[in-house]
C-alpha positions as CSV (number, residue, x, y, z in Angstrom):
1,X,56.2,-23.4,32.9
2,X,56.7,-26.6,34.2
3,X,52.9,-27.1,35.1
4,X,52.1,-26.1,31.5
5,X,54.3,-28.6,30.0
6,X,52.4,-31.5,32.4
7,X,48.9,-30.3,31.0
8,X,49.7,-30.6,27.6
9,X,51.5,-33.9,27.9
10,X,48.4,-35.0,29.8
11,X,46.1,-33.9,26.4
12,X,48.2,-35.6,24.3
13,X,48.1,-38.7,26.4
14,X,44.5,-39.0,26.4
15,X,43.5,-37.1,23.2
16,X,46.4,-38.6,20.6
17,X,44.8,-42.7,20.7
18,X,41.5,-41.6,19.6
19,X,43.1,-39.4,16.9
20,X,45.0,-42.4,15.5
21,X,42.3,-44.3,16.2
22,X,40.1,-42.1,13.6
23,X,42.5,-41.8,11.2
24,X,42.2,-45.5,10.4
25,X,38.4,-44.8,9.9
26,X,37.8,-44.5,6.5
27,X,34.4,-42.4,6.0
28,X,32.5,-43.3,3.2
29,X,30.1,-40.4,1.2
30,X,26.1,-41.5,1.0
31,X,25.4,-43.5,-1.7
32,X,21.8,-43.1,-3.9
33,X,21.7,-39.0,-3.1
34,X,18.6,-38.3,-5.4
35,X,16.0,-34.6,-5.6
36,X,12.6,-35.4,-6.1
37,X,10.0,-33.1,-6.6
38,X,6.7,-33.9,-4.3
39,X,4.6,-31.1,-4.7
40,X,4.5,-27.8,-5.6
41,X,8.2,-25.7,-4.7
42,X,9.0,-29.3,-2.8
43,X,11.9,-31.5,-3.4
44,X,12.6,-34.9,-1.2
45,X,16.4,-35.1,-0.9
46,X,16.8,-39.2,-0.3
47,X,20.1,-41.0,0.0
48,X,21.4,-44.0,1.9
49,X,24.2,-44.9,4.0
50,X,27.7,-46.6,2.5
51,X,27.3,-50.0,3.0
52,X,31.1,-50.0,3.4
53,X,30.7,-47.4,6.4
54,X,31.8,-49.1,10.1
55,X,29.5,-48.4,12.4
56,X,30.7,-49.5,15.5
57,X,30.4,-46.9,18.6
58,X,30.6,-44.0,16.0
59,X,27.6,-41.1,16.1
60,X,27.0,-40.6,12.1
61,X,24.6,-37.6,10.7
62,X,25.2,-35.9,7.6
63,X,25.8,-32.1,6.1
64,X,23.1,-31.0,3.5
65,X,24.1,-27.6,1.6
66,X,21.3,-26.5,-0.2
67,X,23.5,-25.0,-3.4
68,X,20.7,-23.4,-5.5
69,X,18.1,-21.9,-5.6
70,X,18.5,-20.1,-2.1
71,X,22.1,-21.7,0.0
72,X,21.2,-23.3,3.0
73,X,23.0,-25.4,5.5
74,X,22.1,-27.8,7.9
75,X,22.8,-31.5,9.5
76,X,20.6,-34.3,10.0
77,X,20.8,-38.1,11.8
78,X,17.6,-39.1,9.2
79,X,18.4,-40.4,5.5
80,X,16.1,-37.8,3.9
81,X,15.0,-34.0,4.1
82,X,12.1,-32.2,2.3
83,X,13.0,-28.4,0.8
84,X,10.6,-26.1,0.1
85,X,12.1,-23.4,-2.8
86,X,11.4,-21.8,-5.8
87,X,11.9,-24.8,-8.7
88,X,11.4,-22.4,-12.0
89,X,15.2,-21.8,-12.0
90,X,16.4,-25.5,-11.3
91,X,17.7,-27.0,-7.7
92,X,20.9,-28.5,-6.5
93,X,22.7,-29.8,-3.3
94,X,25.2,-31.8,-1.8
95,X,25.3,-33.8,0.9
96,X,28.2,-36.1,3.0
97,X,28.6,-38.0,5.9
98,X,30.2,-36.8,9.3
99,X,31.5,-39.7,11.6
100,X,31.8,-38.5,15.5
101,X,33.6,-40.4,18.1
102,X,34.4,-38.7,22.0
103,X,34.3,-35.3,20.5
104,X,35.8,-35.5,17.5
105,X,34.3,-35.5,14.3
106,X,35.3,-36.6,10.5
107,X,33.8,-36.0,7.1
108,X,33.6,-37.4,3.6
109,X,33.7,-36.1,0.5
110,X,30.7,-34.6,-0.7
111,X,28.0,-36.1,-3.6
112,X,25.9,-33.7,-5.7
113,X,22.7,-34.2,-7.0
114,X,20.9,-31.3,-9.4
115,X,17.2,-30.9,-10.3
116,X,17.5,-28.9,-14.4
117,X,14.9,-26.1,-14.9
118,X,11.6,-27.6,-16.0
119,X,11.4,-26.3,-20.1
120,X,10.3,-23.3,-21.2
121,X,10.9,-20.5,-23.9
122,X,12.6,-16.9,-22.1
123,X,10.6,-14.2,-20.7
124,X,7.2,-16.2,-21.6
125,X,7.2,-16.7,-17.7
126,X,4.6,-14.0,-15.6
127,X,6.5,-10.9,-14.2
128,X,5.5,-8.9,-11.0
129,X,3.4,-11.4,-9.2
130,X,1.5,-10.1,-6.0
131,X,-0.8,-11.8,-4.0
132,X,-3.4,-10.6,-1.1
133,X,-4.8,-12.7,1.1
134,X,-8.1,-11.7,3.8
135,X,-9.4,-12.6,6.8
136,X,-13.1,-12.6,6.0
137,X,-16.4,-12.4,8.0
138,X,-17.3,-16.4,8.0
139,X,-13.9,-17.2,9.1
140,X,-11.9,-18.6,6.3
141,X,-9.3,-16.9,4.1
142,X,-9.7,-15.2,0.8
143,X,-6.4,-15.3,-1.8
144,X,-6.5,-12.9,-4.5
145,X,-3.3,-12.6,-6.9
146,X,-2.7,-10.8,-9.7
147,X,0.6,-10.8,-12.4
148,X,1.7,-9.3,-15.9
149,X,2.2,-11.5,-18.9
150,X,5.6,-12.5,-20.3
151,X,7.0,-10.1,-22.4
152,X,7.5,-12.9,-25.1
153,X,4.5,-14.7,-24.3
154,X,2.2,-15.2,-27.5
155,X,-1.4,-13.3,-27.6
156,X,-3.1,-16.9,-27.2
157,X,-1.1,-17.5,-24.1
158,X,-3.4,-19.4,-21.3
159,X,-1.7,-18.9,-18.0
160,X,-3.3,-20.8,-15.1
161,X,-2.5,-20.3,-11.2
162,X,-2.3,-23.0,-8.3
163,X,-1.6,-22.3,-4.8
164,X,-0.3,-25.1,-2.2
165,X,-0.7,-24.3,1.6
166,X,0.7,-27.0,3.4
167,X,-0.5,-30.4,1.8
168,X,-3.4,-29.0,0.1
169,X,-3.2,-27.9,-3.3
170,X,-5.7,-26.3,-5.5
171,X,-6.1,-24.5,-9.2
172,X,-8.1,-21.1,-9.6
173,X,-11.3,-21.2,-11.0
174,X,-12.6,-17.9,-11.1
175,X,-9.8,-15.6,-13.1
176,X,-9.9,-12.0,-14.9
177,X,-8.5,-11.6,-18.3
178,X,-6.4,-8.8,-20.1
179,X,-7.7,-7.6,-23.6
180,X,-5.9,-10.6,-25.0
181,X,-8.3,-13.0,-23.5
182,X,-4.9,-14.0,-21.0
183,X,-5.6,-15.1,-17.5
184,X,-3.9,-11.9,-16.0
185,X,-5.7,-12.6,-12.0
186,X,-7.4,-14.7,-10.0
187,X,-9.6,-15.3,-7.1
188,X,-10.2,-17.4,-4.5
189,X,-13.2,-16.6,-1.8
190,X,-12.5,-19.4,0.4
191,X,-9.2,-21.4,0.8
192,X,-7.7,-24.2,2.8
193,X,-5.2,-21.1,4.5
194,X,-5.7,-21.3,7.9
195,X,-6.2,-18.4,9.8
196,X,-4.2,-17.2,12.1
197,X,-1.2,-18.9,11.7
198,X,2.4,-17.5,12.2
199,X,4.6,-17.1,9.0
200,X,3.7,-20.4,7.2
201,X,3.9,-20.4,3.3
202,X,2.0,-19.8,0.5
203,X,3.1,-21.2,-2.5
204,X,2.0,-20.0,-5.8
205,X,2.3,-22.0,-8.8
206,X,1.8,-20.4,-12.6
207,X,2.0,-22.1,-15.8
208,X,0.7,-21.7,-18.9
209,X,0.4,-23.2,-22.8
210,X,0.4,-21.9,-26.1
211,X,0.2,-23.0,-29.9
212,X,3.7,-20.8,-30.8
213,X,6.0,-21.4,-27.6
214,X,6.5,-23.5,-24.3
215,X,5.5,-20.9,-21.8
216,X,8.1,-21.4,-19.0
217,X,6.2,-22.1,-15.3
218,X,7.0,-19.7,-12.2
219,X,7.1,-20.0,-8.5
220,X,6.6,-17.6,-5.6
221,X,6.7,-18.5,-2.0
222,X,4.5,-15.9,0.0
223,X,4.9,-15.6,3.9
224,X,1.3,-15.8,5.3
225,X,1.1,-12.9,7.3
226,X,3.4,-10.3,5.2
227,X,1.0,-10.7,2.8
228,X,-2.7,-10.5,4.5
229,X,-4.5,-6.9,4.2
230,X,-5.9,-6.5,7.6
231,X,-9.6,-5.6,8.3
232,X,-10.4,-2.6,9.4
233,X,-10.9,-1.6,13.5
234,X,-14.2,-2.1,14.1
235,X,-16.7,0.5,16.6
236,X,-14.6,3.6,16.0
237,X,-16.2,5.9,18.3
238,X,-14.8,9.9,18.8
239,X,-16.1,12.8,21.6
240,X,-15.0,15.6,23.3
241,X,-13.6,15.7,26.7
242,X,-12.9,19.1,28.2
243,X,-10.7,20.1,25.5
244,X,-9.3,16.8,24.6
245,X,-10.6,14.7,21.4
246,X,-11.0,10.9,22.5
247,X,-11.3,8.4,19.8
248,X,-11.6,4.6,20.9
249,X,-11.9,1.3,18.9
250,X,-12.0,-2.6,18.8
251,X,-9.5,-5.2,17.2
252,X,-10.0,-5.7,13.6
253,X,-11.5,-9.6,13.0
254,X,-9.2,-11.8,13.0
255,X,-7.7,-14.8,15.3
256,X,-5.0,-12.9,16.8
257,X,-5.5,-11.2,20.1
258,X,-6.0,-7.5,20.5
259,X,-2.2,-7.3,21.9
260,X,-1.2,-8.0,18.1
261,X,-1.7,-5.1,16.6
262,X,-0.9,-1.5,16.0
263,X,-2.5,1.5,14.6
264,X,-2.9,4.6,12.8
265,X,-4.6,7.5,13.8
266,X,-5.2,10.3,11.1
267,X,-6.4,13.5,12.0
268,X,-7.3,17.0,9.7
269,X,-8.1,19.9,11.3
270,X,-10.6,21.4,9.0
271,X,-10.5,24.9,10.2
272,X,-6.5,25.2,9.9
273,X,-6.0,22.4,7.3
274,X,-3.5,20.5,9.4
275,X,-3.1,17.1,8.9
276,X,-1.8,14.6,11.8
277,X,-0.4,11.1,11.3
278,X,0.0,9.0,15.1
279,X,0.7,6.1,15.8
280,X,0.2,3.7,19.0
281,X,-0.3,0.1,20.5
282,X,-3.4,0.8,22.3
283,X,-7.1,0.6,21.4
284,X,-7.9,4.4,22.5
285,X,-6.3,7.9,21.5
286,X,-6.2,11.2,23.5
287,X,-5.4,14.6,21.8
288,X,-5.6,18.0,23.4
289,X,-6.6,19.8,20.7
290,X,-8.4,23.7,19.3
291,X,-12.1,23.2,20.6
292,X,-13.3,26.2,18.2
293,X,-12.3,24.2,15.4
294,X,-13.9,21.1,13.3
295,X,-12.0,17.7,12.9
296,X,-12.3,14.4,10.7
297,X,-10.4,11.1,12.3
298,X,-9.8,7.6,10.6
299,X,-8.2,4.9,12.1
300,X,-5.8,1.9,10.5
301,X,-4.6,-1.2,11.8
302,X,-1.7,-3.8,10.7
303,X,0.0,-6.5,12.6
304,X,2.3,-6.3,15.5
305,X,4.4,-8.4,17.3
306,X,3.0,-11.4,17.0
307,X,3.5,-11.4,13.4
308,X,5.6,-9.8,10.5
309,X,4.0,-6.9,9.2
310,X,1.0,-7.5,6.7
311,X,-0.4,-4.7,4.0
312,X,-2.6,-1.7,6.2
313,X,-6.0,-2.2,6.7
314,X,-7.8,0.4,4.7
315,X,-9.1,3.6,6.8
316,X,-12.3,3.2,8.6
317,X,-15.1,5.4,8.3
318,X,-14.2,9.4,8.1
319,X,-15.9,10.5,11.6
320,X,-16.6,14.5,12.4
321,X,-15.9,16.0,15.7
322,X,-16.3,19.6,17.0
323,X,-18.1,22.7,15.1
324,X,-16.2,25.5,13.6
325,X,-17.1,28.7,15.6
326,X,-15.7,31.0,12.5
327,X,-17.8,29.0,9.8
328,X,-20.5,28.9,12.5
329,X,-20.4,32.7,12.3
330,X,-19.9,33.3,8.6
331,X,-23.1,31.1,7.8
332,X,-24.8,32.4,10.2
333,X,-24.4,36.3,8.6
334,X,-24.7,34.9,5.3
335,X,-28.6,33.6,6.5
336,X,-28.9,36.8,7.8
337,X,-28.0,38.6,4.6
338,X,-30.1,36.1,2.9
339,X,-33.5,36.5,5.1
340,X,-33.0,40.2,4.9
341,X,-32.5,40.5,1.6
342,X,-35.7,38.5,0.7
343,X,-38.0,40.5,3.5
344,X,-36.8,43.6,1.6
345,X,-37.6,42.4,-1.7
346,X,-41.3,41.3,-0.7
347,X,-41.9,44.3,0.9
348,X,-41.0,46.4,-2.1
349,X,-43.3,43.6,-4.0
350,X,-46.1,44.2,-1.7
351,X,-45.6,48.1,-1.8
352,X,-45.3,48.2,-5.6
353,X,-48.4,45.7,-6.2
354,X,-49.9,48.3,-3.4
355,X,-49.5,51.4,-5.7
356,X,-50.7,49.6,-8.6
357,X,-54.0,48.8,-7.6
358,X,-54.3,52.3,-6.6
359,X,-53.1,53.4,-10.0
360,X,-55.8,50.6,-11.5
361,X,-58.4,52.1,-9.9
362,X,-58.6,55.8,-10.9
363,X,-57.9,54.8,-14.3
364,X,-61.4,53.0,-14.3
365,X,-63.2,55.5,-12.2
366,X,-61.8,58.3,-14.7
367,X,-63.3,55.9,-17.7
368,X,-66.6,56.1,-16.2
C-alpha cells in the first residue's frame, strides 16, 4: 500500500507542472476555414493558424470532421486538405486546432464552414446511374455509362456527362438518346483511366439544361475495379483423359497478373441434362465425369485478390466434349430405318416399272 502511495505521488510530481502549465495556454481555433471546389466531386478545405496562438515548444496539427456528405475524420500538421465526395447534395466540415506538449494534448473550439447544394429544380436530377468500364485490346480503357431521366425533368431536357480520373477531366461526345431526343448514355472508346490500377476513382459528372426548369447536376464516385467487366479467358481448350474431362485456359487481357483472378467453370451434361457451376483459382479444371455421355463447358473470369470484385467476364465460347453412345445408337437405327426404307421402295419402283413394260408390250403385239 505504501509503495502505491509513492508511485502516485511520484506522477503527480512530475505530471501536475505541465498540466498547470497547459492550462495557462490558451488554444486559439483556425482562422479563414473556407471549402472550395477544384474540380469535379473536389473541395480544398484552406485555413490558417491564429495569429494569437503561442507557439513556443508546442506540437500543433488540427481535427478535420468531414460533416456532410459522407462523415469522416482525420488530423493533419498542413493548413489545407483536398476531399473528394459527392457535391449534388451540398458539403460541410469543421475543423480546430490541437496543441500537444510531453504527451498531453489540448483542443479548441471548433469552426464550420459549409458548401450549399449547387441550384436545381427536384427530381430533374438522372436516377440509376451505372457505369462499365473495359480493358480493351490496344491497351487503354473504354467507359460506357448509362442513366434514367428525372422524373420531373422536361421533354427538351439535354443532359450531358463528364468523367474526371484523377486530374484529367473530359465531356462525352458520342451519346445515345431516349425517344425524347434526351441524352440517356454515353460512350467513351478510349480514356485517360489507367489500367490496372488498384481502387482509384472514377468520378462521374451529369448536368443538364432546359427551357422550363434548372435541371439539378448529379455526382457518382465509381471505384475503378468494382466497376470493370472483365474479358474473357482466352485459349479455352477441353479433352478427355481416361475418364476425366480436362479443360485449361489463359488469363483474360489485362495488366494484372494471372494470380489475380478467379473463375467459373460451367458444365451441362447433355445426355442427363445436369448442369454444374465450379469454381477455382487455377488456370486448369479436372472432372471425373460419364464418358458415354456428351458435354458443353464455358469458362468466366472476374478479379481476385488483388482487387475488389469487378462485373463477370461474359462466358467464352460453348466447347463440346465426348459423344453420346445412346444418341449414337438411336441415329444410327434411324439411318438404318431410313436406307431401308428407300431400298424397299426403289425396288418395288423398279419391279412395278418391270411389269409394266411387260404389260406395254402385249398390248402392242395384240394390236398388230
Amino acid at each position: 500500500m505504501m509503495r502505491v502511495c509513492l508511485i502516485l505521488l511520484w506522477i503527480r510530481i512530475l505530471v501536475q507542472p505541465h498540466i498547470l502549465q497547459l492550462k495557462a495556454v490558451q488554444v486559439f481555433p483556425p482562422i479563414n476555414f473556407t471549402l472550395t471546389v477544384s474540380a469535379l466531386a473536389q473541395v480544398l478545405l484552406s485555413w490558417k493558424p491564429s495569429p494569437n496562438q503561442e507557439q513556443k515548444n508546442y506540437t500543433i496539427r488540427y481535427d478535420v470532421k468531414i460533416l456532410t456528405p459522407v462523415f469522416e475524420e482525420y488530423d493533419t500538421t498542413k493548413t489545407h486538405s483536398f476531399q473528394t465526395a459527392v457535391l449534388h447534395n451540398g458539403f460541410s466540415a469543421h475543423v480546430r486546432t490541437l496543441l500537444f506538449h510531453k504527451g498531453l494534448q489540448m483542443t479548441s473550439d471548433w469552426v464550420t464552414a459549409e458548401l450549399q447544394p449547387p441550384p436545381g429544380a427536384e427530381n430533374t436530377a438522372v436516377t440509376d446511374l451505372s457505369c462499365v468500364t473495359h480493358f480493351t485490346v490496344s491497351s487503354t480503357v473504354s467507359l460506357h455509362c448509362t442513366w434514367l431521366p428525372g422524373k420531373e425533368a422536361p421533354e427538351d431536357t439535354k443532359y450531358f456527362l463528364f468523367y474526371r480520373y484523377e486530374t484529367y477531366t473530359e465531356e462525352c461526345q458520342d451519346y445515345i438518346k431516349d425517344k425524347w431526343n434526351r441524352n440517356v448514355e454515353c460512350r467513351f472508346s478510349v480514356t485517360h483511366i489507367a489500367p490496372g490500377e488498384i481502387d482509384e476513382l472514377i468520378v462521374i459528372h451529369i448536368n443538364g439544361s432546359s427551357k422550363y426548369a434548372a435541371i439539378k447536376p448529379f455526382q457518382q464516385l465509381f471505384n475503378q475495379n468494382a466497376i470493370e467487366k472483365v474479358n474473357v479467358p482466352r485459349n479455352v481448350t477441353v479433352f478427355l483423359e481416361q475418364n476425366d474431362l480436362v479443360a485449361t485456359w489463359e488469363k483474360p487481357l489485362s495488366t494484372f497478373p494471372k494470380g489475380c483472378f478467379e473463375y467459373e467453370f460451367y458444365l451441362i451434361n447433355l445426355k442427363s441434362g445436369n448442369e454444374q457451376v465450379s469454381k477455382t483459382y487455377s488456370h486448369d479444371f479436372r472432372l471425373r465425369i460419364d464418358v458415354t455421355g456428351r458435354y458443353s463447358v464455358q469458362i468466366r473470369a472476374n478479379h481476385h485478390k488483388c482487387a475488389v470484385n469487378g462485373f463477370w467476364s461474359d462466358w467464352s465460347e460453348t466447347l463440346y466434349i465426348g459423344e453420346n453412345k445412346q444418341e449414337n445408337l438411336i441415329v444410327w437405327s434411324l439411318t438404318v430405318l431410313c436406307v431401308s426404307t428407300c431400298s424397299t421402295v426403289t425396288l418395288i419402283a423398279i419391279v412395278c416399272k418391270s411389269v409394266l413394260q411387260k404389260k406395254t408390250k402385249t398390248i402392242l403385239r395384240a394390236s398388230l
